[in-house]
C-alpha positions as CSV (number, residue, x, y, z in Angstrom):
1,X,78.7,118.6,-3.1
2,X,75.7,120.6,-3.3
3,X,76.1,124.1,-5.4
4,X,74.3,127.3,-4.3
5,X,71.5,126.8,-7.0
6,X,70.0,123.6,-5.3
7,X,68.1,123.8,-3.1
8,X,68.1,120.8,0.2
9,X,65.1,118.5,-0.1
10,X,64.2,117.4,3.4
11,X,61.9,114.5,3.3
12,X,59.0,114.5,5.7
13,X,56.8,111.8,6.6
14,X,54.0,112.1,8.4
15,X,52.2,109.8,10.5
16,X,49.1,109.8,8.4
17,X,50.7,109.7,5.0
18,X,52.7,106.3,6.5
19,X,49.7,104.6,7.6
20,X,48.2,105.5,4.3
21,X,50.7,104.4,1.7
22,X,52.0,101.2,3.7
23,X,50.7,100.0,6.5
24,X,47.0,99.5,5.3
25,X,47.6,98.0,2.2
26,X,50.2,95.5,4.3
27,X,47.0,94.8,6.6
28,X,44.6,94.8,3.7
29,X,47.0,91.7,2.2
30,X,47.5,90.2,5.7
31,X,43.7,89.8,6.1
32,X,42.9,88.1,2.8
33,X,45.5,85.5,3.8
34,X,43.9,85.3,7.3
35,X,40.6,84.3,6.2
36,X,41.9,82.1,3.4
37,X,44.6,79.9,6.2
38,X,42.2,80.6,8.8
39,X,40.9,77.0,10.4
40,X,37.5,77.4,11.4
41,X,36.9,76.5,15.4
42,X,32.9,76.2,14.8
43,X,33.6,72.2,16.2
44,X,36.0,73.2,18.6
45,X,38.6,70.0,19.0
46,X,39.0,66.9,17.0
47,X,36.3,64.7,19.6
48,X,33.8,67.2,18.7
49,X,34.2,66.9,15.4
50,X,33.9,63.3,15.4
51,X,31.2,63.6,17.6
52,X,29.7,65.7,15.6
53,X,30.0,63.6,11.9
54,X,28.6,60.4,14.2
55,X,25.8,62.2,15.6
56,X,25.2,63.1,11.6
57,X,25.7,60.0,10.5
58,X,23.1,58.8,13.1
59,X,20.4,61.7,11.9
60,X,21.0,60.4,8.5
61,X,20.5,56.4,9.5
62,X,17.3,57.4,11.2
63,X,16.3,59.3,8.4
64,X,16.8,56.6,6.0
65,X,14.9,54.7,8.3
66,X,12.0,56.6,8.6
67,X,11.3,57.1,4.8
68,X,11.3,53.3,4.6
69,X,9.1,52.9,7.4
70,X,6.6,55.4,5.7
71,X,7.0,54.3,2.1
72,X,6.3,50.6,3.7
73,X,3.3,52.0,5.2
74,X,2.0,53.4,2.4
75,X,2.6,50.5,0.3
76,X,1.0,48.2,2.9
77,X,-2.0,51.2,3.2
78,X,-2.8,51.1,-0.7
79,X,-2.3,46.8,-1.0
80,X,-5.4,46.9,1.7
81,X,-7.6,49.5,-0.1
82,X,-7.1,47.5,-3.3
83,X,-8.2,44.5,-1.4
84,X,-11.0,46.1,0.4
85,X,-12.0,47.8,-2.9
86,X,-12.0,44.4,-4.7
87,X,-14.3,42.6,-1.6
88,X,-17.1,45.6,-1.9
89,X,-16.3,45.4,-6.0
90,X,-17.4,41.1,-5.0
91,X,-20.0,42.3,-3.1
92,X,-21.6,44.8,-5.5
93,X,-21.7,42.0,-8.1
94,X,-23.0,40.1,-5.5
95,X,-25.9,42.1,-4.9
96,X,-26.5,43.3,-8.3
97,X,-26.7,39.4,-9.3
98,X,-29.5,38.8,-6.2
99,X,-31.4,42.2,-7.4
100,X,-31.8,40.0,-11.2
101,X,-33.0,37.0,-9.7
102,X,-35.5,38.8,-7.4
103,X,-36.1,41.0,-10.4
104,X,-36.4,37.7,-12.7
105,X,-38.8,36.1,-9.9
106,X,-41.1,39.5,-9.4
107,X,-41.6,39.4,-13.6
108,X,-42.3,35.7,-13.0
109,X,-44.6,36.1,-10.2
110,X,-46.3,39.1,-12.4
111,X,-47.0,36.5,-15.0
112,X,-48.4,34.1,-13.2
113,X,-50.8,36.5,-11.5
114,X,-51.6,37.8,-14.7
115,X,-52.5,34.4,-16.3
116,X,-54.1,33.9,-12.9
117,X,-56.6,36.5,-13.2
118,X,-57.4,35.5,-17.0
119,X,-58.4,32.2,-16.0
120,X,-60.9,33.8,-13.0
121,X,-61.7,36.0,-15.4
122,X,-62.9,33.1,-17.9
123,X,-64.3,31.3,-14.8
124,X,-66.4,33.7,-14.5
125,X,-67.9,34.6,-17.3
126,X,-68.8,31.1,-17.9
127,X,-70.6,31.2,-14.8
128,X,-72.5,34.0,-15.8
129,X,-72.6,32.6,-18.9
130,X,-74.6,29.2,-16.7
């Protein structure tokens, strides 16, 4: 029973006040559990998704595949400038060893034209000398 002194609290809800206090916190909890169940449809059905992990698989093969390609090549690339560096290395020495003896046989040839020319030199003196 309600005495005179009180007074009747009516209880008033408005639309906004509702929507505020619990409906967007509900929809607020409802979306974090969304995104964290969600299942992501970025490959569509199972088949693509297979698909898609063999055409990977594939991409990565051929990948593997072409480094060793290249990393043969360059292997092969630097046994074949060591080897033509080593035949012009043999051919340097080769030459340097023909530029002594023609150095040897100019110092030789220098000699004997010098001891030449001291014996036409002695020639002729005695055959001034006559």
């Amino acid at each position: 029973m309600k005495t005179s002194g009180e007074e009747v609290k009516t209880l008033e809800i408005t639309f906004p006040n509702f929507l505020h206090d619990s409906v967007v916190p509900l929809l607020k909890y409802l979306d974090t559990k969304r995104e964290k169940y969600t299942v992501r449809k970025e490959s569509g059905s199972y088949f693509e998704l297979i698909r898609n992990m063999t055409k990977l698989k594939r991409a990565v093969i051929v990948k593997r595949e072409w480094n060793s390609a290249t990393e043969l090549a360059k292997e092969r690339a630097a046994i074949l400038l060591r080897e033509q560096l080593g035949k012009a290395d043999m051919r340097l020495q080769e030459s340097q060893r023909r530029l002594e003896k023609a150095e040897e046989a100019y110092r030789h040839l220098r000699e004997q034209l010098g001891k030449t020319d001291m014996r036409s030199q002695e020639s002729q003196r005695r055959m001034e000398k006559a």
